[in-house]
C-alpha positions in Angstrom: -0.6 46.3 6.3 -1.9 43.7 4.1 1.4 42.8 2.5 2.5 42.4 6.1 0.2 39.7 7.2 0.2 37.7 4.2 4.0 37.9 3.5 4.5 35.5 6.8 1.7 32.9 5.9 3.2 32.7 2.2 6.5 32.1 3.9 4.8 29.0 5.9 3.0 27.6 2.7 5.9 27.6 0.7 7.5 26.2 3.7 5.5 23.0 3.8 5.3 22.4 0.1 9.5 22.3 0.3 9.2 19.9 2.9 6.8 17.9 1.5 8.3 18.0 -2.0 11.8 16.9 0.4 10.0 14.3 2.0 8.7 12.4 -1.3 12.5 13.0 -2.9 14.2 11.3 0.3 11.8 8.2 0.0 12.3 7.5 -3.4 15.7 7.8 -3.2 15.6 5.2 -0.5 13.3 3.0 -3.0 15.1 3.5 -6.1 17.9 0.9 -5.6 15.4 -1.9 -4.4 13.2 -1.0 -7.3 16.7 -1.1 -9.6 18.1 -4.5 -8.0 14.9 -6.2 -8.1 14.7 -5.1 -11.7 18.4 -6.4 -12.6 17.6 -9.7 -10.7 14.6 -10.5 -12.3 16.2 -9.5 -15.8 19.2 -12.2 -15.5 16.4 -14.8 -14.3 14.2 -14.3 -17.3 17.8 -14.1 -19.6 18.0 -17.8 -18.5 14.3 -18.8 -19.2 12.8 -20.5 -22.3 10.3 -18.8 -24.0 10.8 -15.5 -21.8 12.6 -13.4 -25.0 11.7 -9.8 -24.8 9.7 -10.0 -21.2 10.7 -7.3 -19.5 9.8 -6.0 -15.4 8.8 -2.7 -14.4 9.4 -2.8 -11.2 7.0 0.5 -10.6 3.7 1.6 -10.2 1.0 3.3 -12.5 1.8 6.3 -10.6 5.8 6.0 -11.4 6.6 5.0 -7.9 9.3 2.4 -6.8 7.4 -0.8 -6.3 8.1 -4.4 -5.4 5.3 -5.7 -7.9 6.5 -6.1 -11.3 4.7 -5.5 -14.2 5.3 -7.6 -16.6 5.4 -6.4 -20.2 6.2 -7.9 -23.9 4.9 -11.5 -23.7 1.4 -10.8 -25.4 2.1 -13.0 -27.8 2.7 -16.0 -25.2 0.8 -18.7 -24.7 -0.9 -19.4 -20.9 1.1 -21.7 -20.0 4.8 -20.0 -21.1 3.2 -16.9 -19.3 2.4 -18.7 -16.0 5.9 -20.4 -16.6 7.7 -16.9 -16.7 5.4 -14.9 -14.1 7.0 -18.1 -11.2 10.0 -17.4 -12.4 10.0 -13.5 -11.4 8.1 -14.4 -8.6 11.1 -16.7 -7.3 13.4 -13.8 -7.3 14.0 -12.5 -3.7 11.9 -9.6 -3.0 9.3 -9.6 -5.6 6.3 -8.7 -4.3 3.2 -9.5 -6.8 3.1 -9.5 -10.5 0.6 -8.6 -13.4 0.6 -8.2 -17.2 0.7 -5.0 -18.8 -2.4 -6.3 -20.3 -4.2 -6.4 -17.4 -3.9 -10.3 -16.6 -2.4 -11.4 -13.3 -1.0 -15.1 -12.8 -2.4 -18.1 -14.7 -5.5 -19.5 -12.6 -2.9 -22.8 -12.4 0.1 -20.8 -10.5 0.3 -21.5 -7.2 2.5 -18.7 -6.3 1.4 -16.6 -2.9 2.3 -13.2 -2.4 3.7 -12.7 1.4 1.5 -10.0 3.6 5.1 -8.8 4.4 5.8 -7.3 1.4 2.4 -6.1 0.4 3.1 -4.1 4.4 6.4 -2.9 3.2 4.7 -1.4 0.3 2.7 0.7 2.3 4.4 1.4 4.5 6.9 2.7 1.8 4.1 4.8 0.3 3.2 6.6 3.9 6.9 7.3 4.7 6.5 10.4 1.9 3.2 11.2 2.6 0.3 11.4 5.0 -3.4 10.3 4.2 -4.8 13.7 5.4 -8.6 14.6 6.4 -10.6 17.8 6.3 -10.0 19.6 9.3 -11.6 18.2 12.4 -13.8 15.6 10.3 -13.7 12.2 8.9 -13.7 13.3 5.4 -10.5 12.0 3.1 -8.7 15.2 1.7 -9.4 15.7 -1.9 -5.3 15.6 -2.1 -4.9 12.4 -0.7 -7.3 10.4 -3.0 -4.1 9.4 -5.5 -2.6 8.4 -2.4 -5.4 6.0 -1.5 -5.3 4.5 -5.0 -2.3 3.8 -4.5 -2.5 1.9 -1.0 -5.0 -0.1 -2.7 -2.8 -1.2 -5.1 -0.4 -2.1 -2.9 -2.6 -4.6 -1.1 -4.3 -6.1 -3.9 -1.9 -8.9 -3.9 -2.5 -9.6 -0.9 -6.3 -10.3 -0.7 -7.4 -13.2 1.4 -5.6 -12.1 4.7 -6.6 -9.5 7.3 -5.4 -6.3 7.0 -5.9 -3.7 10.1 -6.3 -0.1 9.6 -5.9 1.5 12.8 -6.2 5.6 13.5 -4.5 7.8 15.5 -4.2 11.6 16.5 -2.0 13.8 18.3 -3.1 14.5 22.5 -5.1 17.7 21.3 -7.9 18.1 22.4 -10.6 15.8 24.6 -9.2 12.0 24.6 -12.6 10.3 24.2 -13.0 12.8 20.9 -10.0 11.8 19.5 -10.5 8.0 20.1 -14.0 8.3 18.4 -12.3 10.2 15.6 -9.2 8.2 15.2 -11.6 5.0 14.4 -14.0 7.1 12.3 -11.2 8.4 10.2 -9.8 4.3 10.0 -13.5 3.5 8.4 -13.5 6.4 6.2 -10.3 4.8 4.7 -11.6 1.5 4.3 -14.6 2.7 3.0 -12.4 4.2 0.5 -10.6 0.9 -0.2 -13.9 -1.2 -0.7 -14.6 1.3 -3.3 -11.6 0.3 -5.0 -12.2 -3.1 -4.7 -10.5 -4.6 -1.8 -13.1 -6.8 -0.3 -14.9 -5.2 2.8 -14.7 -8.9 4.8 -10.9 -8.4 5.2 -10.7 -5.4 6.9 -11.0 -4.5 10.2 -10.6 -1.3 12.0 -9.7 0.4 15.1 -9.7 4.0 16.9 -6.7 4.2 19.5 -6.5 8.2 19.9 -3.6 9.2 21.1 -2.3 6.6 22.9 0.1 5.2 20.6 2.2 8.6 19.2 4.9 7.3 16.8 8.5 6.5 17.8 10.4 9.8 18.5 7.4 12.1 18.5 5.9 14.0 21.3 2.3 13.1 22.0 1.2 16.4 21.0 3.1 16.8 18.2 0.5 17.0 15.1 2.2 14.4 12.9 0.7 11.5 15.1 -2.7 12.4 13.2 -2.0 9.3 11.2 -3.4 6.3 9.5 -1.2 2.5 10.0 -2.0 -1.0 8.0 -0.7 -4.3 9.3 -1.5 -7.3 7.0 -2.2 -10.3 8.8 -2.0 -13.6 6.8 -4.6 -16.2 7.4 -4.6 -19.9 6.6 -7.7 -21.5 5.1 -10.5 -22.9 6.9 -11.3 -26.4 6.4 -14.8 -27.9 8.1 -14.2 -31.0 10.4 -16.3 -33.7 10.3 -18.4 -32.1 13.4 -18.8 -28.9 11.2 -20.5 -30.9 7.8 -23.6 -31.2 8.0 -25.2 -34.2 7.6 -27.8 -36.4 5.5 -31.8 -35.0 6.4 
């Protein structure tokens, strides 16, 4: 009797790990070429720079997932200024997202280079097409499981820090609506409470609760994969005080 009522719920476990093991395979199949012609790209443009013998890009991340931010590895030995020179260079490639140094430095303090919110969205986005940022049943508490997940958003949006980037929850139409709006937004601050702790500065992030109201494209409102969490990085220009604004002499 025993073996009868577990055999079925094995069957389902199993079940979901194939899918999900599925899921991850299909996106970084889709990623793989863009990680591999950003990577041949950006080799032929450093081929052709001075001083950039033996820099090579990695176009993935510390986790081993396709990425649009380089990392840039072999010029340790290179002086500031050839290493600001060669990091605008990669940048300049169509598609590059932001770059670092294996050796933990980002762009000279002189570059001038900006990474585009777009791509720093495409990243995530690229990241939550495999998997889901999942919560303890019923509460706002991040899943143990998805905590690599979350690093990994994180780094994704490091380049872009400086603009406004919206974290908005949602759930399926389970349940009592003004529940699942409270939920949705509690769940959207338990992320970025997650990403402040990785660094990503608290003053750029907003959030938002909109329950079910918004189920994703295709999906039935009830359907259980609308339990989900979205970004949308917003760039902002900088703020410059008018002579109105500055104070005055006392």
């Amino acid at each position: 009797m025993i073996a009868r009522f577990l055999t079925p719920r094995i069957a389902i476990i199993v079940g979901g790990v194939l899918v999900t093991m599925l899921a991850i395979m299909t996106a970084q199949a889709n990623d793989n070429p863009l990680a591999d012609r950003l990577a041949a790209r950006t080799q032929v443009a450093l081929a052709s720079t001075k001083g950039a013998n033996g820099v090579v890009a990695t176009f993935r991340s510390q986790q081993g997932w396709p990425s649009r931010h380089p990392t840039l590895s072999g010029g340790e030995a290179l002086n500031e200024q050839t290493r600001d020179r060669v990091a605008k260079v990669v940048a300049a490639v169509p598609g590059v997202g932001g770059i670092r140094w294996a050796d933990g430095n980002a762009l000279a303090a002189s570059s001038t280079y900006a990474q585009s919110p777009l791509h720093c969205q495409e990243d995530v986005e690229a990241l939550l097409r495999a998997r889901t940022i999942r919560f303890e049943e019923s509460a706002t508490r991040i899943d143990a499981a998805s905590q690599t997940l979350i690093d990994e958003v994180a780094e994704a949006l490091r380049p872009c820090l400086g603009s406004i980037i919206a974290i908005t929850g949602h759930t399926d139409s389970s349940g009592n609506k003004a529940g699942n709006l409270e939920l949705s937004r509690e769940r959207a601050v338990s992320v970025r409470d997650a990403l402040v702790q990785r660094g990503i500065p608290a003053d750029g992030l907003r959030v938002r609760g909109l329950g079910s109201k918004q189920p994703a494209e295709g999906l039935d409102p009830s359907d259980p994969a609308n339990r989900r969490i979205e970004f949308d990085v917003v760039a902002t220009e900088q703020l410059f005080p008018t002579p109105v604004d500055t104070p005055g002499p006392y």
